[in-house]
N, C-alpha and C positions, 0 to 999 in steps of 0.2 A: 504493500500500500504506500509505503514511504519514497518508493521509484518511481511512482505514477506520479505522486504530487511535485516530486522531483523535477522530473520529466515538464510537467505543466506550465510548474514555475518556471524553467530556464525556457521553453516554448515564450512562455508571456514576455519574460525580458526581452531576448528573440523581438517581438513583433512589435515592444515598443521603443526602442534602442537602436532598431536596426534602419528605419526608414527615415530616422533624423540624421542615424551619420551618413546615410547615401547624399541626405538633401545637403546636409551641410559641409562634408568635407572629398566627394567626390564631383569629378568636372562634370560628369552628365549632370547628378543632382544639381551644380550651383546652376547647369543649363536650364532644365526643369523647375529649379525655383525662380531663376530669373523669368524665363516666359510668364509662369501664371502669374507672378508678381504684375508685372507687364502689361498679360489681358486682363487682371484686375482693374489697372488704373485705366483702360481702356486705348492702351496701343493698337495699333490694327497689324496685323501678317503682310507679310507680303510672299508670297508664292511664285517664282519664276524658275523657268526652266530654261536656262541660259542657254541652251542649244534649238529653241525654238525664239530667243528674240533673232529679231530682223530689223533692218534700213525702211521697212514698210511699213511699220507701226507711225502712227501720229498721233498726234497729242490728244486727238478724240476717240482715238484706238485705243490708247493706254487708261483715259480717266474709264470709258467701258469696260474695258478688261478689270479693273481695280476702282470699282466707285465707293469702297469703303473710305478709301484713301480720302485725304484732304489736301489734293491737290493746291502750289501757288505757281502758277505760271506766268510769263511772261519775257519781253527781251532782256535778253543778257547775250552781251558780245562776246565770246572765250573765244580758245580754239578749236572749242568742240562743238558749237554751234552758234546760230543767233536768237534764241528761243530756250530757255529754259524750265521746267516743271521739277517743281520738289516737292517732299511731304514727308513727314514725321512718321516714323515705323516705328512697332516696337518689337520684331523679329523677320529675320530673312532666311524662306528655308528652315524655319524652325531654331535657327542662331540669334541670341540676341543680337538688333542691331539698334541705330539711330536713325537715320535719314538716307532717301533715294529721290537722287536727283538725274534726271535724264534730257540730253540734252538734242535739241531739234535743226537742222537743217531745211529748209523750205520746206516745213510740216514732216519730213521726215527725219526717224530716230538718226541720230549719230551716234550718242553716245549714251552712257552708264556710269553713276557712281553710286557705288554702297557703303554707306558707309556704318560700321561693328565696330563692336563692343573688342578690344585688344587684346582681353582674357578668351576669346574666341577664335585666337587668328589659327593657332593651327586644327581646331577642328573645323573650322572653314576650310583650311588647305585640305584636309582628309574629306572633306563632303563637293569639294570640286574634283578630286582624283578619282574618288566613288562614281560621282556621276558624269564625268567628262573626261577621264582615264588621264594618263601623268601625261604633263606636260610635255609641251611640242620641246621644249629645253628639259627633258626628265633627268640628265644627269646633274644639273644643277638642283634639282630636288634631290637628290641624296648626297650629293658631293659636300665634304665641308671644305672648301678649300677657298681660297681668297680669288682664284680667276673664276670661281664658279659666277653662273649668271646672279646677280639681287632678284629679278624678276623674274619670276614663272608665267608662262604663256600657254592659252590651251585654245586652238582653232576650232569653232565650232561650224566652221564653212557659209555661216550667216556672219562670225562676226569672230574676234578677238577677246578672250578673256586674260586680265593681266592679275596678278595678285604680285605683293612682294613676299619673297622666300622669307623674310626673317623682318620683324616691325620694332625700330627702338620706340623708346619711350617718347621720343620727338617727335613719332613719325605717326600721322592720321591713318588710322585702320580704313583704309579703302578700297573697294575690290570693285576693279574698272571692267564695263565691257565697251569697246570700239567697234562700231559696224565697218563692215566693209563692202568697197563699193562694190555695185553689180552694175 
């Protein structure tokens, strides 16, 4: 009788011990508590499947595909376009992020920026290898060496994904897509 209760007890510790140290001290849990923290305050997802954007999306394209979003758009002269839309995220792909800003050429996309959470960067790198296979430079993904590429590159035949291999502490977590032209 004394191993049963045994058993019960250490089960109950088990189920109430175990699901706090996933939340709190591993990287999926802090992932997992950041999101619903997130859709609590009521951040919106954003969902993209970077091998399906395109140069053919426009900015009436984009707020229908994502009308949760709270698009601001308007000009702005870079070198990624002359037309600007951005909006307030509060995950990408399931990663926390901050903001996506995409940028337009005569009503057509040029450009992408995403910008994440830093404590995120290499499962970001691990969820663009998963779903866009290693980089067009893949030895600079495993290489630690100083001629290695900074930046990873992945063709997705519509466009250009860039990420940097390695983010300091000065450096804005952002994960660029480039269209390219047809």
């Amino acid at each position: 009788m004394k191993k049963k209760k045994l058993h019960t007890t250490l089960l109950a510790l088990l189920l109430v011990f175990v699901p706090p140290y996933f939340l709190v001290f591993t990287d999926e849990g802090n992932r997992v508590s950041d999101n619903v923290v997130l859709w609590l305050f009521g951040h919106e997802s954003l969902k993209l499947n970077l091998k399906e954007a395109d140069r053919s999306f426009t900015q009436s394209h984009i707020k229908e595909i994502f009308p949760d979003l709270q698009w601001q758009c308007g000009a702005h002269d870079s070198p990624f376009g002359n037309l600007a839309c951005n909006a307030q995220i509060g995950n990408f792909n399931d990663l926390p992020a901050q903001r996506v800003v995409m940028y337009f050429v005569e009503e057509q996309l040029n450009a992408m920026q995403i910008s994440y959470r830093a404590q995120y960067h290499n499962a970001l790198l691990q969820h663009l290898i998963e779903t866009l296979g290693q980089p067009g430079n893949a030895q600079a993904a495993t290489m630690d060496t100083p001629s290695a590429d900074e930046v990873l590159q992945w063709n997705t035949g519509n466009g250009l994904v860039v990420l940097k291999k390695t983010i300091r502490e000065s450096d804005q977590p952002a994960l660029m897509w480039l269209g390219s032209a047809q």
